[in-house]
Structure formats: C-alpha cells, structure tokens
C-alpha positions in Angstrom: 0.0 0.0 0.0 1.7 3.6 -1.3 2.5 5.6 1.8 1.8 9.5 1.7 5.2 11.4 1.7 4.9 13.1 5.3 5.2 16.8 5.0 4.4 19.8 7.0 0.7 20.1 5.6 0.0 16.8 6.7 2.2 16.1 10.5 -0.6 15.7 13.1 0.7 18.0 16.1 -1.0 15.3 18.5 0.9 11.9 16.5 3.9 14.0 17.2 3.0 14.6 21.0 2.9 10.8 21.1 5.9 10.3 19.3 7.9 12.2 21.4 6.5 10.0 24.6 6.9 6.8 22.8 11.0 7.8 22.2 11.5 9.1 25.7 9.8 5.2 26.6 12.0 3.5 24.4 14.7 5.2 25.9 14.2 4.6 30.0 14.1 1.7 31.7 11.8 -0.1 34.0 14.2 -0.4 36.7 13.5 -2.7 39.6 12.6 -0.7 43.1 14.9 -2.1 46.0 12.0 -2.1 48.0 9.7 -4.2 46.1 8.3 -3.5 42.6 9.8 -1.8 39.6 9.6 2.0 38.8 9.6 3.9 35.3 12.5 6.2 35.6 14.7 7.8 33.4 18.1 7.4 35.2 20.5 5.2 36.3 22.1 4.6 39.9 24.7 6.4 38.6 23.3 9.6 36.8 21.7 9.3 40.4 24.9 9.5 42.4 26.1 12.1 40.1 22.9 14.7 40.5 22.8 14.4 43.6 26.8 15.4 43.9 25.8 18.3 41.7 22.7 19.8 43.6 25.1 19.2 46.8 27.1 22.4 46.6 24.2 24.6 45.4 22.3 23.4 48.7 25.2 24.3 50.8 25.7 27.7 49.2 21.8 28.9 49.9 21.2 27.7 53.1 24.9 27.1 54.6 26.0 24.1 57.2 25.8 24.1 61.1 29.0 24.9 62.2 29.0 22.5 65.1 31.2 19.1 64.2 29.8 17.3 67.3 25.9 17.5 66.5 26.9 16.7 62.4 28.7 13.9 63.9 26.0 13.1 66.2 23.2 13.0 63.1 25.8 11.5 61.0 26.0 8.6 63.3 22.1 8.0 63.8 22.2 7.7 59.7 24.5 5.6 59.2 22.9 3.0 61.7 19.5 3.4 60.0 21.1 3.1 56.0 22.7 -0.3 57.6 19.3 -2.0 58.2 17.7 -0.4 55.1 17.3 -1.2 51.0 20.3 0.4 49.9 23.0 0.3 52.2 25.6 -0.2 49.6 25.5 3.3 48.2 27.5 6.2 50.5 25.0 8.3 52.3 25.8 11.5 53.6 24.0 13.3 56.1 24.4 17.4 56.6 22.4 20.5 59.2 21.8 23.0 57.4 22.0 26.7 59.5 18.5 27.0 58.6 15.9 28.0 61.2 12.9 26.5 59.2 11.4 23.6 60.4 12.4 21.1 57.3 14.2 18.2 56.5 14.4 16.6 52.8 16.3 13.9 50.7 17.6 14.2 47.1 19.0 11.8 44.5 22.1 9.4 45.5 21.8 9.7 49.8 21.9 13.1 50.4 19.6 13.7 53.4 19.1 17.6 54.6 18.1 18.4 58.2 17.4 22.0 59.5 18.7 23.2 62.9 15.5 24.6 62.9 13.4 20.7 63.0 16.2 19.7 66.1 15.0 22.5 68.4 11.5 20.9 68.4 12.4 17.4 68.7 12.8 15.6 72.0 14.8 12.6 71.9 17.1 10.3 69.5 14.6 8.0 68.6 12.2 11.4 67.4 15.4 12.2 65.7 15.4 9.0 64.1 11.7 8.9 62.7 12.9 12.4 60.7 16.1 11.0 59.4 14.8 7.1 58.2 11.8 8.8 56.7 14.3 10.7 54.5 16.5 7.7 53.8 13.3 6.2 53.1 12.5 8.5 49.9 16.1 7.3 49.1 15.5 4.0 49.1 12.0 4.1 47.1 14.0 6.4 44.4 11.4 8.6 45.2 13.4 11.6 43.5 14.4 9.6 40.7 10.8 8.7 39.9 9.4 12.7 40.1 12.5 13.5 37.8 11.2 10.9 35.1 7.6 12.7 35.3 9.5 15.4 35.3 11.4 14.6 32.0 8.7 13.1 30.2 6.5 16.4 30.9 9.4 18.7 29.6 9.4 16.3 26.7 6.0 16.5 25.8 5.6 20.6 26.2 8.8 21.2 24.2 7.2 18.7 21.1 3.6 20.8 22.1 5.2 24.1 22.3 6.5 24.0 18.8 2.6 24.1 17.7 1.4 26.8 19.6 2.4 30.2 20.6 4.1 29.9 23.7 5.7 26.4 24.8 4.8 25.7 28.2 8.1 23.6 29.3 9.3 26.8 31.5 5.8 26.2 33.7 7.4 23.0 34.7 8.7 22.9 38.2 12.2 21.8 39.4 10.9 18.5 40.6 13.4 18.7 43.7 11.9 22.5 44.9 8.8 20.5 44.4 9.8 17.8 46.8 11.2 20.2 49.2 8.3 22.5 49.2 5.2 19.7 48.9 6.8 16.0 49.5 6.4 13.6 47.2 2.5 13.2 47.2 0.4 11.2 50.1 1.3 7.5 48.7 4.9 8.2 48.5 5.0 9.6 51.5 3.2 6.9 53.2 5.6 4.5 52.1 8.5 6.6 53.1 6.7 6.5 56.4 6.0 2.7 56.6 9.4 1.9 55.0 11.0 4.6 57.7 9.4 2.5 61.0 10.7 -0.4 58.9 14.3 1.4 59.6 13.4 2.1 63.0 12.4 -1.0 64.5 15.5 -2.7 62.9 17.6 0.0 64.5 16.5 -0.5 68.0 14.1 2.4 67.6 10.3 2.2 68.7 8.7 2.9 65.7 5.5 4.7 67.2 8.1 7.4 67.7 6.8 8.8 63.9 3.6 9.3 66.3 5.4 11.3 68.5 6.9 13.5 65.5 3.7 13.5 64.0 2.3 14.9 67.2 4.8 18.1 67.7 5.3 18.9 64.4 1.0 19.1 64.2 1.4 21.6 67.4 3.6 23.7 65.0 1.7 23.6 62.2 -1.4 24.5 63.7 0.9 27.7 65.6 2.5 28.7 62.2 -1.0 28.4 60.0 -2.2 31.0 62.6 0.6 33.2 63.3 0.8 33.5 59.3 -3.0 34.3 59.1 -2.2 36.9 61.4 0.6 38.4 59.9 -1.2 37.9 56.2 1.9 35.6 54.5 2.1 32.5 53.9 2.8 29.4 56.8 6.0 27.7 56.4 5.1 24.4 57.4 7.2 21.4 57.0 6.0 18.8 54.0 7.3 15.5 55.2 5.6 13.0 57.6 3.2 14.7 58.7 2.1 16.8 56.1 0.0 14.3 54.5 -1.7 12.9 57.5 -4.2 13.8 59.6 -4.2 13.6 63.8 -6.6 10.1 63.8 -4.6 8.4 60.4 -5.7 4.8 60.5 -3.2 3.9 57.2 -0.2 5.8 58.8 -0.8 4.0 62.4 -1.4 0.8 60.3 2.3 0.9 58.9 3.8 2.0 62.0 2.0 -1.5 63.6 3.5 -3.4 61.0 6.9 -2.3 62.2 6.3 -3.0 65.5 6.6 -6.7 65.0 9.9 -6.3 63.3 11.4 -4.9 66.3 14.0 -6.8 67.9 14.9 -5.2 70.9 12.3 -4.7 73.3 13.9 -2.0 75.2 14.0 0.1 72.3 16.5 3.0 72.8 14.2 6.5 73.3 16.8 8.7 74.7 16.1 12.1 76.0 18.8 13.4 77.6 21.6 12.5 75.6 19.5 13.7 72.4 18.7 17.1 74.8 22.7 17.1 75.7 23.2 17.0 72.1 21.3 20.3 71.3 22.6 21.7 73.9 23.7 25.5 73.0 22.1 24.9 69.7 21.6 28.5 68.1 17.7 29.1 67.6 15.1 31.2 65.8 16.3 32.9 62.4 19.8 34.7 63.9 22.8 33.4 62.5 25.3 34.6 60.3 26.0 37.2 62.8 22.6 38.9 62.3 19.9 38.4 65.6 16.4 39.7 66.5 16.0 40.7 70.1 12.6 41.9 70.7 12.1 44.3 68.2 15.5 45.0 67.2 17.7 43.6 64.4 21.6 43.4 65.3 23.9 43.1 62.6 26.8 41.9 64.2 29.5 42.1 61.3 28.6 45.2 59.7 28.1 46.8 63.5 24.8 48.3 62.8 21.0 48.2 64.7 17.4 49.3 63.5 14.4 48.8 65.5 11.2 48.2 64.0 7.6 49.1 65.6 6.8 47.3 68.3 4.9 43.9 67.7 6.3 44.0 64.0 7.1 40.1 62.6 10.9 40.7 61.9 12.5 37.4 59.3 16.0 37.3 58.9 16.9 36.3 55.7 20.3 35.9 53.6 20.3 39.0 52.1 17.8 41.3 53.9 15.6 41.9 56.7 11.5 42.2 56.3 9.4 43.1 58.4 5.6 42.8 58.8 2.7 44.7 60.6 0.6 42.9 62.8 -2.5 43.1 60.7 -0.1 42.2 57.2 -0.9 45.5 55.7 2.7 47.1 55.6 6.2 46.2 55.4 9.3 47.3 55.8 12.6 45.6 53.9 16.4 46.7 55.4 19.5 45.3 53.2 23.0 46.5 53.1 25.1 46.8 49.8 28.9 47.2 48.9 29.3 50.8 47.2 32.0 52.8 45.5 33.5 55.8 47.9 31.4 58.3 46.1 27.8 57.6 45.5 24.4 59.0 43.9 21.7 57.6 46.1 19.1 58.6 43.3 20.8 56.2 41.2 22.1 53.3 44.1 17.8 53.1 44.8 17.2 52.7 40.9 19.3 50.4 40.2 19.2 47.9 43.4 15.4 48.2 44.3 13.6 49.7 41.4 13.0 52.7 42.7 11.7 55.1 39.9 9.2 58.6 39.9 10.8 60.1 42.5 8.3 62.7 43.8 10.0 64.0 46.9 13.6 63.5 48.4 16.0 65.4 50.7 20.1 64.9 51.7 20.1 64.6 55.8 22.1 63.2 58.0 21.5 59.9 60.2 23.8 58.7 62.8 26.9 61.1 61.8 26.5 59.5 58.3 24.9 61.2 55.1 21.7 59.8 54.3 18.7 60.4 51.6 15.0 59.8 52.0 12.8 59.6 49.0 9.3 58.9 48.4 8.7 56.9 45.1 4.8 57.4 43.2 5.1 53.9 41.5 7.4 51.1 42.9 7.8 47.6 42.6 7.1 46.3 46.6 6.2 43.0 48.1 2.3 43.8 47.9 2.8 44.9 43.8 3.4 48.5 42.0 2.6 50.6 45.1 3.8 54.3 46.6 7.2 53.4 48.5 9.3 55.2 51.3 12.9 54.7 50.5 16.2 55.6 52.7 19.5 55.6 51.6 22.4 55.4 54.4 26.2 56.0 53.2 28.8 54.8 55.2 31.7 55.7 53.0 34.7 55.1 55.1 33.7 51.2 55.1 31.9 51.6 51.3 28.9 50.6 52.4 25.2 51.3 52.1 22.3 50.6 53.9 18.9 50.7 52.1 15.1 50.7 53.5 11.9 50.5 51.4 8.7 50.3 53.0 5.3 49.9 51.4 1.7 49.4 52.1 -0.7 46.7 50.9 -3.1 49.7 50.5 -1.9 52.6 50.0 -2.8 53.9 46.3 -1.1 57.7 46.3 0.0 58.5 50.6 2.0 55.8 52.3 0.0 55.2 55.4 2.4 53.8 57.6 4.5 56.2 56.9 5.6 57.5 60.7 6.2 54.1 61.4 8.4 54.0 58.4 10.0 57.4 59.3 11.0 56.3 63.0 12.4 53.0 61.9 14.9 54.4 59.5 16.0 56.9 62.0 16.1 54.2 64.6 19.8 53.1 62.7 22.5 53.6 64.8 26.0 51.9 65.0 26.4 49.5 67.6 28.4 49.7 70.8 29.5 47.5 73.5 26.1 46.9 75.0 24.9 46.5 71.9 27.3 43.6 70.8 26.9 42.1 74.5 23.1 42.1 73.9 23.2 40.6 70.5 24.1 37.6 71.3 23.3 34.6 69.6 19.8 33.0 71.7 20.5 29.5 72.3 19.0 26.4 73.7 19.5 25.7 77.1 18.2 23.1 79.7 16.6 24.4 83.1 15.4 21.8 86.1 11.8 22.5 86.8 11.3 23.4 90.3 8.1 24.2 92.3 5.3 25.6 90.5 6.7 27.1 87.6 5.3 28.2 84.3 5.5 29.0 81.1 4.4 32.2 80.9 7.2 32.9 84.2 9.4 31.8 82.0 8.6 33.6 79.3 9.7 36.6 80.7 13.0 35.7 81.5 13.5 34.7 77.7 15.0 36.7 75.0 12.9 34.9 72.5 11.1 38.2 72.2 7.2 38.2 71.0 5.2 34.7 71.4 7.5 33.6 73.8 5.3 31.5 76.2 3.6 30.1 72.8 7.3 29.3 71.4 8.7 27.3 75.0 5.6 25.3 75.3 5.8 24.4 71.3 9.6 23.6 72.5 8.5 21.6 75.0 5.8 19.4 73.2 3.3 21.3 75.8 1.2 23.9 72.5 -1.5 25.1 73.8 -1.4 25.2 77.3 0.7 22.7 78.8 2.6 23.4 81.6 5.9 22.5 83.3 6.1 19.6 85.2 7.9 19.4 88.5 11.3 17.7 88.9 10.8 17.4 84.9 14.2 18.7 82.6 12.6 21.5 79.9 14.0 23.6 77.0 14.3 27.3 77.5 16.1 30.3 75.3 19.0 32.3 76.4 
C-alpha cells in the first residue's frame, strides 16, 4: 500500500506529541525498586549518584551548614545506623544540618539527606530524631526523587514537542521537581511509604517505631501555631511537608504501617533517649539569627557590619540571607532593610534605581543619620512586596567602610499616601552603629536546659526569655506542651538564652 510522503501540511501535532513519549519510553528503563516492585524512571544509579553530587554544593551555598562538628557527627552517626538495616545500604550516604531556622528536612538523589537546625530544636529525643532522618533515607531508598524526575522529564518532553505548535511552549511552567519535593513532599502514597518503610528502619535500628507518632504529634502543634501566626501576619505558613504533612491527627493507614513495624522490632527496650539527644542540642543556636545577624525583641543586630534598626513594636521581623523584612501585625505594611557594597562616592538617586527599582521620585531630601549622610525619597510607583505601590525609601552611606544601607517600605493599601508612613520614618531613624552593649546584647539565643522546680510556668518563663514576642507560645511548642501545657515538677525542659 503507497505511503503519503509526510510533510508539513499533513504532520498531526497530537501523533507528534505521542511520538515524542513513545521515544523518551524506548529510551528509560523499568528499573526494579529495592523495596519491592519496579519504577519507570529515566536514570540510572549512577546519573543518580552524580545529581545528587551536583545539587550538593548549590544546597550548601543557599542555606549554609551548622558549624558544630559534634551535632553533624552526632546525626551522621544515627544515619548511618538506620542506612545499615535499610534497602540500599551499599550506596554512600551523607547526612548534613543546614544553619537554617525552618522547620524542614528533605532527601535528594544518591543519599543526600538535609536536616534543619531549625526541626532539632522541636524534637525531644534520638529516637524522634530518628523517625525524621529514616523517613528521609526512606525516599532514598523508594527512588522517590528519581521517579518525580522521570515525570519530570517526560513532561518537559511532551511541552517542548507541544510548544512547537502553539504560541508559547509551556516547558518553562514545569517545576524543578526537587523545589517540588522540598516544598510539597512527594504526594500522600509516597509519602506513606516513606513512612511505613522509615518505622521499617526504625524498628530494625533498636528504635520504637510509634516514635513517627510522636513527631507527627509536635510537628502538628507547630503547624497549627505557624498556620495562625501567618493568618495573622497575612503571608504564607511555612510548614514542613514530610511525615506529617499528609496525614491527619486520627490516620488509621499511617498507624497501620507503624503496627507493622512493630513486629519487626527486635529489641524490646527500644532505645528512646532524651537526655543525651537534649545534651546533644545543647547551645544549639535558635530562631532565624545566624550569620552574625539576631532579633532581640524588636531590634535587628547586625553583628559584622556593627549596625542596629528597630522596627515598631509587635512587627514580625524574618532574617533572611540577604535582607531583613518586616511585617505589621494586621499584614498590611512592610518594611525591607538590606545592606550593599558601594563605590567611595555615590548618587543615592541612582544606588535606589538600580538595586530596588525605585523610579518617579516625587520627593527626596540629603540629611544626616547617625553622623552619616543619608537620603529619603518617596517613590509614586514602585515595585514592593504587595505589587506596583507608593514606597518610602532611605539611603544610608557609610563611606569610610563603602557601604550602604537601604530601607523600602510599602503598604498593601496605599494607592497615592504611604499610610504607615511614621512608622516608616521612626524605623529608619532608629539606625544607629552599635556599641558594647549592643554587641553584649546581641548575642546569639541559644537552647539551654533548666530543672523545673516548684510551681513554675510557662508564661514565668517567658519573661526571663529573650525569645522576644510569642515567647510562652514558642517554650511550650519547645517543650511538646502547645496550647497550654505546663511544666512539670522535677521534669528537665528547653528554654532560650
């Protein structure tokens, strides 16, 4: 039968979509799951090992390690006992805290397994440890990476044959599947399985299994703290995605798995320990100040550059990288700080444009803030964190040290007036360089470990804390004790000093 010659007239857009499936089929491979099954992926153990070697340093350069070699060690240890008694013990696994305050731990391709400093200050003993770290090894061991990359791939693959048929290609909408597993988990069955096959771990490991209960349980307290303090504060909640994420208080499956385990378990005094895990994270640095930069109350320390600014009182202040925001108690105004390197002689008119956006300047004056020559500016029509609005800039020179200190504030709004604008105006005056007091008070807040004795409370303690605002809310979520727990006599808490 006499073919038709294919030509542009007659390709079928669709047939081609298919092709391009069919080929990226042809060219993976079913490859068999070391926990049971096979998967459909698109990679080998080695193109594993070798992305996740790559995506190492870029982890490490955004969020930075823990500089304390006894904890890594201590974590790194825990690991390695769990990867002995799991699917894949013959690949290397490494294990790393991230100087990270958010609550978060996450696994990538080839046994890398990411835990936040932030996660260990809410956790309460090595086997809770444990349940966080075999949960991750568990997404290892499923492939569970390697399997979102293939949907991944195969996606990409089908937008870029789609995209050549239509205006726009769609394969830049596709999202890195690893800030999807870091942000959103794997979906509910593969996380369920990294539970099940994480209790698995445990049990072999001389942990008790229902201790993924117990994480379950404080990590829920948090949640259900974060969801309203970001409903509050009008942002989003950063709420952690892994084991409990997916699973509701009352979870018959998840409890299900965690029974299975139970039989496995071989030792019947399985090891819990509390106070070496709370010996451990002893002097642990918490909340969001690190990199020399704290929040005391309502005051941001920058410790390298020597510098304070205090914000209005009752302000959320978050510490990142870069920059400081902070946030009004109803969400409807915000305030960014950032420093920059400058030349000796600078035009602030031009600094503004070019590092914030700032553009219609409608009013500005040269003054003078803390000995150092400084420029406010009021912009029309700015890009800020609530969209094109009206913005209140400052400019600080410091041009012995060729530096500059920026503010931008911004209301969600504001339309032509900036309505928080004297709060605005005080907080940029507020700058000042630090002195000794200053640097004494600025001190990193750390976790430290208090005997209860007699009646005490949380709130009493609160007010010896220099956790700042929420602090009775933030030592009972410490303490597994959200909402309204209290201390118990003779017990051994958590506090912040």
């Amino acid at each position: 039968m006499h073919k038709a010659p294919i030509t542009k007239r007659n390709q079928n857009p669709i047939g081609l979509v298919f092709l391009a499936v069919a080929a990226a089929l042809a060219l993976s491979s079913c490859a068999s799951n070391p926990t049971g099954g096979s998967d459909f992926v698109l990679m080998s153990e080695e193109e594993e090992l070798q992305l996740g070697a790559r995506m190492h340093p870029q982890i490490i350069q955004q969020y930075g390690i823990y500089r304390d070699q006894r904890l890594q060690d201590y974590v790194n240890n825990i690991g390695q006992k769990l990867v002995a008694v799991s699917h894949r013990p013959e690949i290397e696994y490494r294990f790393t805290i991230l100087d990270d305050d958010q609550v978060n731990a996450f696994a990538t391709p080839g046994g890398y397994i990411y835990i936040t400093r932030g996660i260990m200050a809410y956790l309460d003993s090595e086997a809770e440890l444990a349940a966080v770290i075999g949960h991750e090894i568990a997404h290892v061991t499923a492939r569970h990476a390697v399997r979102q990359h293939g949907k991944s791939s195969i996606v990409n693959a089908v937008s870029a044959v789609a995209g050549v048929f239509t205006p726009m290609g769609s394969g830049g909408a596709v999202t890195s599947y690893v800030g999807g597993a870091m942000l959103s988990g794997f979906g509910r069955k593969a996380e369920l399985q990294a539970d099940g096959l994480g209790a698995e771990y445990l049990a072999k490991a001389g942990y008790n299994p229902e201790s993924i209960i117990d994480v379950l349980r404080v990590m829920k307290q948090k949640e259900t703290y974060e969801v309203e303090r970001a409903r509050q504060e009008g942002r989003e909640a950063q709420v952690y995605h892994g084991i409990f994420s997916t699973h509701p208080d009352n979870d018959t499956r998840l409890k299900e798995v965690v029974g299975a385990a139970d039989k496995l378990q071989v030792n019947q005094n399985a090891v819990v320990n509390r106070m070496g895990y709370l010996g451990h994270i002893k002097g642990l640095v918490y909340g969001d100040s690190h990199r020399n930069r704290v929040i005391r109350d309502d005051t941001f320390y920058d410790r390298k550059l020597g510098v304070k600014v205090t914000f209005p009182k009752g302000w959320t202040i978050r510490n990142f990288d870069d920059k400081v925001l902070a946030t009004s108690p109803d969400g409807n105004a915000a305030m960014l700080f950032t420093a920059l390197a400058t030349e000796k002689r600078v035009v602030p008119k031009t600094i503004l444009r070019l590092n914030v956006g700032a553009k219609n300047i409608r009013e500005s004056s040269n003054i003078t803030i803390d000995g150092l020559p400084a420029y406010l500016a009021v912009s029309s029509r700015s890009e800020s964190v609530y969209g094109n609005r009206p913005v209140r800039y400052a400019f600080i020179s410091d041009p012995k040290r060729r530096v500059g200190f920026i503010f931008a504030g911004a209301g969600r709004n504001d339309r032509h007036d900036i309505s928080a604008d004297p709060d605005f105006i005080r907080t940029i005056f507020s700058f000042d360089r630090m002195d000794g007091a200053d640097f004494r008070a600025a001190r990193l807040p750390v976790i430290s470990l208090i005997p209860v004795k007699g009646e005490s409370s949380f709130e009493q303690l609160a007010e010896d804390s220099v956790i700042g605002s929420h602090a009775e809310d933030q030592l009972r979520l410490l303490n597994q004790s959200y909402p309204d727990g209290e201390p118990t006599p003779g017990s051994i808490i958590k506090v912040v000093r």
